[in-house]
C-alpha positions as CSV (number, residue, x, y, z in Angstrom):
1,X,-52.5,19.3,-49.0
2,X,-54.8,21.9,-50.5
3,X,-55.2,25.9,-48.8
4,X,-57.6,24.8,-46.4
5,X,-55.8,21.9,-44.7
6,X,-53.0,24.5,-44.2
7,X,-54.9,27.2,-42.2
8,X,-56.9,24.3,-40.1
9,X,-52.8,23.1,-39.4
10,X,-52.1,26.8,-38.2
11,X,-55.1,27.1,-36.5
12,X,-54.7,23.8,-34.6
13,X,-51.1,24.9,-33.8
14,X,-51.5,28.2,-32.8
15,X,-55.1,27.1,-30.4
16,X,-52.5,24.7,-28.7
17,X,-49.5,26.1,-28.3
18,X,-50.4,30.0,-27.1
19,X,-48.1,29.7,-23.7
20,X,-51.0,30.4,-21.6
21,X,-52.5,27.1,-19.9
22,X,-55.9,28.2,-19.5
23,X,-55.8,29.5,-23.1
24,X,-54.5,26.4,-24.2
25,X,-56.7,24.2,-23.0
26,X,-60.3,26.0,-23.8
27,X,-58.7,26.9,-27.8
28,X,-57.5,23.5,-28.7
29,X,-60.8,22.3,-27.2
30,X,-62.8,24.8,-29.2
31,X,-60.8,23.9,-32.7
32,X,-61.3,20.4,-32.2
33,X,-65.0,20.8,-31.8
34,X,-65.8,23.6,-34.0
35,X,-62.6,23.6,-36.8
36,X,-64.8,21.2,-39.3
37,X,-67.5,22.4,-39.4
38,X,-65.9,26.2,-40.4
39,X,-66.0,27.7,-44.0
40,X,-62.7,29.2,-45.1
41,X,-64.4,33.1,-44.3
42,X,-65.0,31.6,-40.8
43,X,-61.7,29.8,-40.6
44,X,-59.8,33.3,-41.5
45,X,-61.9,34.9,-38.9
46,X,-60.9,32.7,-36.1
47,X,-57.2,32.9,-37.3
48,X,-58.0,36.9,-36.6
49,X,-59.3,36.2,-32.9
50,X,-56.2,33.8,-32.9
51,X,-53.6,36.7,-33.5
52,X,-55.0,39.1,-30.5
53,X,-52.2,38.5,-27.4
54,X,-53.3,36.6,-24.9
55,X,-54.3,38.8,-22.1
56,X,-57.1,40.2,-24.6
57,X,-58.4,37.0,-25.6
58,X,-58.5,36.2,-21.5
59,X,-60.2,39.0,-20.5
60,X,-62.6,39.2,-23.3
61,X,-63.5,35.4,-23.0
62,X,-63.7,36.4,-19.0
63,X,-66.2,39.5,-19.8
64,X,-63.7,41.6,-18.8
65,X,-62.9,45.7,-20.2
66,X,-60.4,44.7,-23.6
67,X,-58.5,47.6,-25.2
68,X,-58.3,45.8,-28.6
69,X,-61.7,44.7,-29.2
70,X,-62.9,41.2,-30.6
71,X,-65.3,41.8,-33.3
72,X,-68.7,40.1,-32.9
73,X,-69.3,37.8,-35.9
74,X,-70.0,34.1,-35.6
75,X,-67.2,32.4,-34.4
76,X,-66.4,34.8,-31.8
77,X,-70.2,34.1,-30.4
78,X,-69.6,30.3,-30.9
79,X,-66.1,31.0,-28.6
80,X,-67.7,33.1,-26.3
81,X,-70.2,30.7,-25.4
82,X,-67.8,27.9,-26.0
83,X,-67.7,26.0,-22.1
């Protein structure tokens, strides 16, 4: 297993298993669509949206005010407009 299949491993795991349902269901849904067809810059950047606690990545994905801010790069667009 080479660098890349390790980070799409973490990735998958932490998309599925956050502890938030609703967050559960639209990540894992989001890296099985999306996770092949990401470069490794684009895989480290979703690993980054990944690591923000949960009620961030809620209320962000909701349009909601967020202290910690989610950059706007690509993957965050293809997640925010992710249904």
């Amino acid at each position: 297993m080479n660098d890349i299949d390790t980070l799409k491993n973490k990735i998958k795991y932490r998309a599925e298993y956050r502890g938030h349902k609703e967050l559960d269901l639209l990540l894992s849904s989001f890296v099985k669509n999306y996770i092949n067809q990401l470069n490794l810059h684009e895989l480290n950047l979703l690993i980054e949206i990944l690591n923000k606690d949960d009620e961030t990545l809620y209320n962000w994905y909701m349009g909601k005010e967020v202290k910690n801010k989610i950059p706007r790069n690509k993957v965050s667009v293809l997640l925010k407009n992710f249904k």
